[in-house]
C-alpha positions as CSV (number, residue, x, y, z in Angstrom):
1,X,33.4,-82.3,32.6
2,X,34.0,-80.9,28.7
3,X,30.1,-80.0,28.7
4,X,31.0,-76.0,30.6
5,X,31.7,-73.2,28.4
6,X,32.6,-69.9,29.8
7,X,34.4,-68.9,32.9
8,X,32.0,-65.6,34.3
9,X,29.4,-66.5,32.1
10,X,28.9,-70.7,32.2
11,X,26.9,-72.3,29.4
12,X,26.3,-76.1,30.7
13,X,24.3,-77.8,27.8
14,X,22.7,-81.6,28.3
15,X,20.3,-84.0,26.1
16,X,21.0,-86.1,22.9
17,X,19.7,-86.0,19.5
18,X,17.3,-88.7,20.0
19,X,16.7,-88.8,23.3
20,X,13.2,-86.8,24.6
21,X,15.4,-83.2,25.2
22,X,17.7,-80.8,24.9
23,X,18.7,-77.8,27.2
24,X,20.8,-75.4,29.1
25,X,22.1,-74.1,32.2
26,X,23.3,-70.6,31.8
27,X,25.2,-69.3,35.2
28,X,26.6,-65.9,35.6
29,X,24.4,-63.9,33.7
30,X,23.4,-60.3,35.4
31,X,20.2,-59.7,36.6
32,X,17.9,-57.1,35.1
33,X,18.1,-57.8,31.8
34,X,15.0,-58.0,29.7
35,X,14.4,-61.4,28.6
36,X,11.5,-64.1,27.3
37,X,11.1,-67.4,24.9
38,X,10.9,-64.7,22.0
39,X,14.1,-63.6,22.2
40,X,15.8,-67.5,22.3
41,X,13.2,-68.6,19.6
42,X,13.8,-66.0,16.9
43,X,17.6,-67.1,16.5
44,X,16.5,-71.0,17.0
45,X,14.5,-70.2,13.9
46,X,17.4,-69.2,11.8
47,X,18.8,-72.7,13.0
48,X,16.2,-75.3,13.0
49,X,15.9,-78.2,10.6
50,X,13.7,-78.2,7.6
51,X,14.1,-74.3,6.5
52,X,14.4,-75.4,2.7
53,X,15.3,-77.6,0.3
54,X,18.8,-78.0,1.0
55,X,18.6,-78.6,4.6
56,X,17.8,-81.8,6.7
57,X,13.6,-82.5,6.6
58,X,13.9,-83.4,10.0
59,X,10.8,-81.3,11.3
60,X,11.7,-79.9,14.3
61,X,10.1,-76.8,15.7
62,X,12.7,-76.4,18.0
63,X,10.5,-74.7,20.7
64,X,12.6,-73.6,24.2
65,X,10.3,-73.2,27.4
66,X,12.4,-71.0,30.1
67,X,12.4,-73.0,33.7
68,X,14.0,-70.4,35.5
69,X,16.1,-67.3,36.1
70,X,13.9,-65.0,34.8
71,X,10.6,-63.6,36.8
72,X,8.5,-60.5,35.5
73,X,10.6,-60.5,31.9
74,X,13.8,-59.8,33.2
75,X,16.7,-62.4,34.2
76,X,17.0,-62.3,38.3
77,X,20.7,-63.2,38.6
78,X,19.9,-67.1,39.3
79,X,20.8,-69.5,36.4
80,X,18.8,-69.3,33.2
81,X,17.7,-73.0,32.8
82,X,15.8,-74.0,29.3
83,X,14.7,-76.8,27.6
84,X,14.0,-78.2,23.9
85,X,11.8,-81.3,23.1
86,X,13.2,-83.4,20.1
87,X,9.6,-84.1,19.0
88,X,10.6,-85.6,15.3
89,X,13.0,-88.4,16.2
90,X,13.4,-91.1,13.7
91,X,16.0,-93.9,15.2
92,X,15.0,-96.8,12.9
93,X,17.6,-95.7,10.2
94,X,20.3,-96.1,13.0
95,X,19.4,-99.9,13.8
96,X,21.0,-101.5,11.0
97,X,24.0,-99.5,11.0
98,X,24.6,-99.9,15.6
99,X,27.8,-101.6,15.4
100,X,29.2,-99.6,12.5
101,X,31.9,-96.7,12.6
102,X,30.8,-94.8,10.1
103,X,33.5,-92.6,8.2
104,X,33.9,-89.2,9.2
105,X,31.9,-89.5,12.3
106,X,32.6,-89.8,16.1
107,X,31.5,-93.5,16.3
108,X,34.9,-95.0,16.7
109,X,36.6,-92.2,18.9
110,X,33.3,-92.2,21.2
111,X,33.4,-96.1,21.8
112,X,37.4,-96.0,22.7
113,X,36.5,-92.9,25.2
114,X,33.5,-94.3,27.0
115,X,33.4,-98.0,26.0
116,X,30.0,-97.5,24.6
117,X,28.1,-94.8,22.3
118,X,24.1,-93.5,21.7
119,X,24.5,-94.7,18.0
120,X,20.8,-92.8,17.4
121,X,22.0,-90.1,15.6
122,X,25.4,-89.5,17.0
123,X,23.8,-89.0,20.4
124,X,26.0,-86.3,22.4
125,X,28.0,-85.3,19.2
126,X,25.5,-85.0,17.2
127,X,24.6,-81.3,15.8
128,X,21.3,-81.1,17.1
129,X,23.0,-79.9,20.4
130,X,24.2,-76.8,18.8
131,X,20.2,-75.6,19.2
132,X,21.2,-75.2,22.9
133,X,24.4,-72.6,22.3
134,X,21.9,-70.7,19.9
135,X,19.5,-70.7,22.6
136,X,22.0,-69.4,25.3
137,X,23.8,-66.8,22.4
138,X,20.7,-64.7,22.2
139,X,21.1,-64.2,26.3
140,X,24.5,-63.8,25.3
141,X,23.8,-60.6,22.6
142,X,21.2,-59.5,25.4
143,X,24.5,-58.7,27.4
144,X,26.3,-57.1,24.4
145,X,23.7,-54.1,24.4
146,X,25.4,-52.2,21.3
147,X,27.9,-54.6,20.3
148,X,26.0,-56.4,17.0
149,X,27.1,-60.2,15.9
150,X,26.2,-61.0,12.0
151,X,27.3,-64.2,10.5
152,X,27.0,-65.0,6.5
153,X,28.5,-67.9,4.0
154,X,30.9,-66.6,1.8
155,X,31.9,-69.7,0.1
156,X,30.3,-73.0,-0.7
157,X,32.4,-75.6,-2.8
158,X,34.3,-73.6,-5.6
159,X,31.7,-70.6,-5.3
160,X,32.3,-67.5,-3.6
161,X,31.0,-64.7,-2.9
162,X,32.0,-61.4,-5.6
163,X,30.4,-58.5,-3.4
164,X,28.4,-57.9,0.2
165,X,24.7,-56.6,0.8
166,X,24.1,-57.6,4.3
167,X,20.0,-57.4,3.1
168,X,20.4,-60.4,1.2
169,X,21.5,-62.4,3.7
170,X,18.4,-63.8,5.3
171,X,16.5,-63.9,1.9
172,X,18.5,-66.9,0.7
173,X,18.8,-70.4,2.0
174,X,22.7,-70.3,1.9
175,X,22.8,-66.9,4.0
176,X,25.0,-65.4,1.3
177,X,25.5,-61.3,1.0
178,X,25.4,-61.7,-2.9
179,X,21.7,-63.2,-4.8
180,X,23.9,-64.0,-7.5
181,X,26.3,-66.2,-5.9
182,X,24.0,-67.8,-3.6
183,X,21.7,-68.9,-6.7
184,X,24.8,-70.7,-7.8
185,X,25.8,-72.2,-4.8
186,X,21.9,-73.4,-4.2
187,X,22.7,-75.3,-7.8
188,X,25.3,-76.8,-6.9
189,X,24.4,-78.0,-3.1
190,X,21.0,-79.6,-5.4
191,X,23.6,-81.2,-7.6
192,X,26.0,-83.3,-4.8
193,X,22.5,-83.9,-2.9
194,X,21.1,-85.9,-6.1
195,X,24.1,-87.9,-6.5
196,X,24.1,-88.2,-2.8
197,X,27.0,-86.4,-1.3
198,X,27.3,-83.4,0.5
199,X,29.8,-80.6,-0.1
200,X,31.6,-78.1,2.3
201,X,32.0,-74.1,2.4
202,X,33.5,-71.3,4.0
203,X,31.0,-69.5,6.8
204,X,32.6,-65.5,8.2
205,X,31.0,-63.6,11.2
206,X,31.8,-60.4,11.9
207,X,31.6,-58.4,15.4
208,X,30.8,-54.7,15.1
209,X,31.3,-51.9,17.9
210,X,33.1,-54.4,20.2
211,X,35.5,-51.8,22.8
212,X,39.1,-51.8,23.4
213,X,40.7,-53.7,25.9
214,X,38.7,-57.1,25.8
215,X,40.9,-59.8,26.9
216,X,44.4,-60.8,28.1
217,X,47.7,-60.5,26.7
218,X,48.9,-64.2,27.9
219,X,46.1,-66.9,29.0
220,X,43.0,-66.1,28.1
221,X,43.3,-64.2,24.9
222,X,40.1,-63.0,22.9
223,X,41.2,-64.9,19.6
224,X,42.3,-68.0,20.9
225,X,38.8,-68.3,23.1
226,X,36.8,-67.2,20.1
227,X,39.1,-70.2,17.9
228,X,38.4,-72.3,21.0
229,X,34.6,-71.4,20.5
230,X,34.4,-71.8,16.8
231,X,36.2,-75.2,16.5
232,X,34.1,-76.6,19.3
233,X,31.1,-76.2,16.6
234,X,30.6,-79.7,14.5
235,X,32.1,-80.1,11.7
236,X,34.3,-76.7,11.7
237,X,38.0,-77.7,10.5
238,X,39.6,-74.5,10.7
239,X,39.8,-70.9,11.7
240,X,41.1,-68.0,10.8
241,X,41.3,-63.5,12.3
242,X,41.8,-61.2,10.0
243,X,43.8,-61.7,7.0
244,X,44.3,-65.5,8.5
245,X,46.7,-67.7,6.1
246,X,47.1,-65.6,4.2
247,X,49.4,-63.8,6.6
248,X,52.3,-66.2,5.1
249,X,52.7,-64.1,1.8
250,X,52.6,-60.8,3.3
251,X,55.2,-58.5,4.9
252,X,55.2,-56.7,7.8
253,X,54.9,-53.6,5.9
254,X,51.7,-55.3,4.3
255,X,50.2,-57.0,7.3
256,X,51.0,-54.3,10.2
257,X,47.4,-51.8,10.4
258,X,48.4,-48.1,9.9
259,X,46.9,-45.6,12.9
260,X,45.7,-42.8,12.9
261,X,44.0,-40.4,15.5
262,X,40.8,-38.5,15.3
263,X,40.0,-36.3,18.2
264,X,39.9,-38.9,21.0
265,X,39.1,-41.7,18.5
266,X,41.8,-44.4,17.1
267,X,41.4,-45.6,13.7
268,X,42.6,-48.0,11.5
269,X,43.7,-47.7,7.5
270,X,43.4,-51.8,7.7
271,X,42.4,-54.3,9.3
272,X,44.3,-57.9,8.3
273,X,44.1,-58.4,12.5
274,X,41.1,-58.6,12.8
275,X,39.9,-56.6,15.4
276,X,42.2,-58.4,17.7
277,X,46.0,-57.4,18.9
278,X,48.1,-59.2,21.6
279,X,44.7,-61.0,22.6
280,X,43.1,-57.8,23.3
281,X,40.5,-56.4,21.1
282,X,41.7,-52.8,19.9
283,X,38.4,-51.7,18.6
284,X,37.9,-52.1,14.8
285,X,35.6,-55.1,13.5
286,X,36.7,-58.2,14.9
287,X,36.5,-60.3,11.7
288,X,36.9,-64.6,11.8
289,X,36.2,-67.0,9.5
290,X,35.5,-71.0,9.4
291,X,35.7,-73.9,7.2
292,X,33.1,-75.9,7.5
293,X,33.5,-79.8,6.3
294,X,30.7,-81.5,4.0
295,X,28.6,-83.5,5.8
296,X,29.7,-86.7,6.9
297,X,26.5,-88.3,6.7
298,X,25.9,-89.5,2.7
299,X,24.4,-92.0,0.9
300,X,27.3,-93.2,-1.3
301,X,28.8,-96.4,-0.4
302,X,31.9,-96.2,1.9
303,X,34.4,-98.6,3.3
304,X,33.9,-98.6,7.0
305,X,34.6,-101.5,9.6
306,X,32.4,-102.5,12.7
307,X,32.8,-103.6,16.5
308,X,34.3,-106.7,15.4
309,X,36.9,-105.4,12.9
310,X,35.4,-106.3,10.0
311,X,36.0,-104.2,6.7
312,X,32.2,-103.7,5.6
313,X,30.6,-101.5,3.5
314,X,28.5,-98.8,4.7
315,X,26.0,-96.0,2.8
316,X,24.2,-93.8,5.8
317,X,20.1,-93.2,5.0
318,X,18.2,-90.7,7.0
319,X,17.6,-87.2,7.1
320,X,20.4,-85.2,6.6
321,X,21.7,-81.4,4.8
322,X,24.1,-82.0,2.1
323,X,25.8,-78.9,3.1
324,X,26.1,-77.4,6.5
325,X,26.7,-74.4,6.2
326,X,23.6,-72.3,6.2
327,X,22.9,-73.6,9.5
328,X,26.4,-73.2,11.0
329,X,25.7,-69.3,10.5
330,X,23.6,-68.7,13.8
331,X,25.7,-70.9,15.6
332,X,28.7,-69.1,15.1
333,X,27.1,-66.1,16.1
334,X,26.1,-67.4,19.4
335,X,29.0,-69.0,20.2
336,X,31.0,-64.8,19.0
337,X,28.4,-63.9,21.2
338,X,29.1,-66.4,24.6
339,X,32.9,-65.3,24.2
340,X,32.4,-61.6,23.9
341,X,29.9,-61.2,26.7
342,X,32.1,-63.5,29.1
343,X,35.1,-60.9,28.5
344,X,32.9,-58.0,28.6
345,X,32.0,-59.8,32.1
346,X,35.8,-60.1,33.3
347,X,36.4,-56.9,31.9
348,X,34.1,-55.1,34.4
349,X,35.3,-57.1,37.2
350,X,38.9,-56.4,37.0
351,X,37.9,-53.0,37.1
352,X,36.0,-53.1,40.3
């Protein structure tokens, strides 16, 4: 129950953030399709802890061992079970603060769910479970074939990106498409991680090559599953297709996407949908973007109350990134990735 994703292709992930492991069970995947502990680890790379100076320095190598589904480098059909050992876990910062709620966390709302909470780290809320949709996403782009997934920060704070070149992207520790903007927004996470805050941003992911006719016109449409995919990621507080909110100021005559045909090929002038109309994708770049909220987890004093109802006060120590959003980017790719391949899935079966 709520730890399924999918309906033809079925991520189950397990584990806590301090416990001895995270993993997955991946159901529904087709067999034959080449696959090894390379594949996974490359994007858990992009993801893991301790990549700069303005991430966490929780040292994780973040290592997945396959248990099964695959035999002779290719995926057999069965379910692709893997693992991750949490091999740098550090719960003595969490002692003093057990009975605490801290502010903007899932203390409080985990206790009045289950009566009771792993307080190490946020346990099952906690972000270090997103390591197991990264894991599962690389199956996922496996599936796509030519259908690529590339994910970037375009905003962190009050900085934004002024232009795009998608080889900057991995030569930054913000994964922004501009050097020049990223070197500011690098200053600037430095600056609320001195005085011990954190500080949010804006994180886009574009799908390229994706065909027409992916999803459904009623239930199951492509853009709510992918919005359903994208808020399910920590910390995410909103999403938006296309032109998104900024839909409000437009007309139609603005917003509609003028056609056009070439040959056998459809093309768009525009693209405020975002790839996506009445659920179904129509072809062109599906295009979505996330806000991501600053991290919860600061050192500045906070009002907070604990298991008794006492107002305390509360600052949170440990190992933490002051801004999220670097590491949000191959999540959000995997979980694109998850969405698309399960509807690429579907579609092939209701053609059958």
């Amino acid at each position: 129950m709520s730890n399924t994703f999918g309906r033809l292709l079925r991520l189950t992930s397990w584990g806590e953030s301090h416990g001895p492991a995270i993993g997955g069970v991946l159901d529904g995947c087709p067999a034959g399709i080449p696959l090894c502990e390379r594949d996974m680890q490359k994007d858990l790379d992009r993801r893991k802890p301790g990549q700069s100076a303005i991430s966490t320095q929780r040292k994780e190598p973040d290592e997945v061992k396959i248990l099964s589904g695959v035999f002779d480098g290719k995926t057999t059909g069965a379910p692709v079970a893997f693992v991750i050992e949490n091999r740098e876990k550090d719960s003595a910062h969490y002692d003093a603060i057990k009975d605490i709620y801290r502010p903007g966390h899932a203390d409080y709302t985990m206790d009045m769910k289950y009566g009771l909470r792993d307080y190490r780290g946020g346990g099952r809320t906690s972000a270090r479970e997103t390591a197991v949709r990264v894991a599962a996403g690389a199956v996922a782009k496996k599936i796509l074939g030519g259908i690529t997934i590339v994910g970037y920060t375009v905003q962190v704070g009050d900085v934004e990106i002024k232009k795009f070149d998608e080889t900057e992207i991995e030569k930054n520790p913000v994964r922004a498409p501009d050097a020049e903007a990223a070197e500011r927004m690098v200053k600037l996470i430095e600056k609320v991680r001195k005085e011990g805050d954190s500080i949010g941003g804006m994180v886009e992911v574009v799908a390229e090559n994706v065909p027409a006719g992916l999803g459904a016109p009623v239930y199951g449409k492509l853009n709510a599953d992918l919005a359903a995919a994208i808020m399910g990621i920590n910390a995410i507080k909103g999403v938006e297709i296309g032109s998104g909110f900024k839909c409000v100021t437009m007309r139609g005559s603005q917003h509609n996407d003028p056609m056009e045909s070439r040959g056998s090929n459809v093309r768009f002038k525009t693209n405020h949908a975002g790839g996506i109309l009445g659920g179904i994708s129509n072809g062109d770049l599906i295009v979505l973007r996330m806000a991501v909220k600053p991290t919860p987890s600061i050192l500045r004093e906070q009002d907070a109350i604990n298991k008794n109802r006492d107002n305390v006060k509360v600052s949170v120590e440990g190992r933490h990134d002051p801004c999220i959003c670097p590491r949000v980017v191959p999540v959000a790719e995997a979980m694109m990735a998850l969405v698309l391949a399960d509807h690429l899935l579907l579609q092939r079966s209701a053609r059958i």
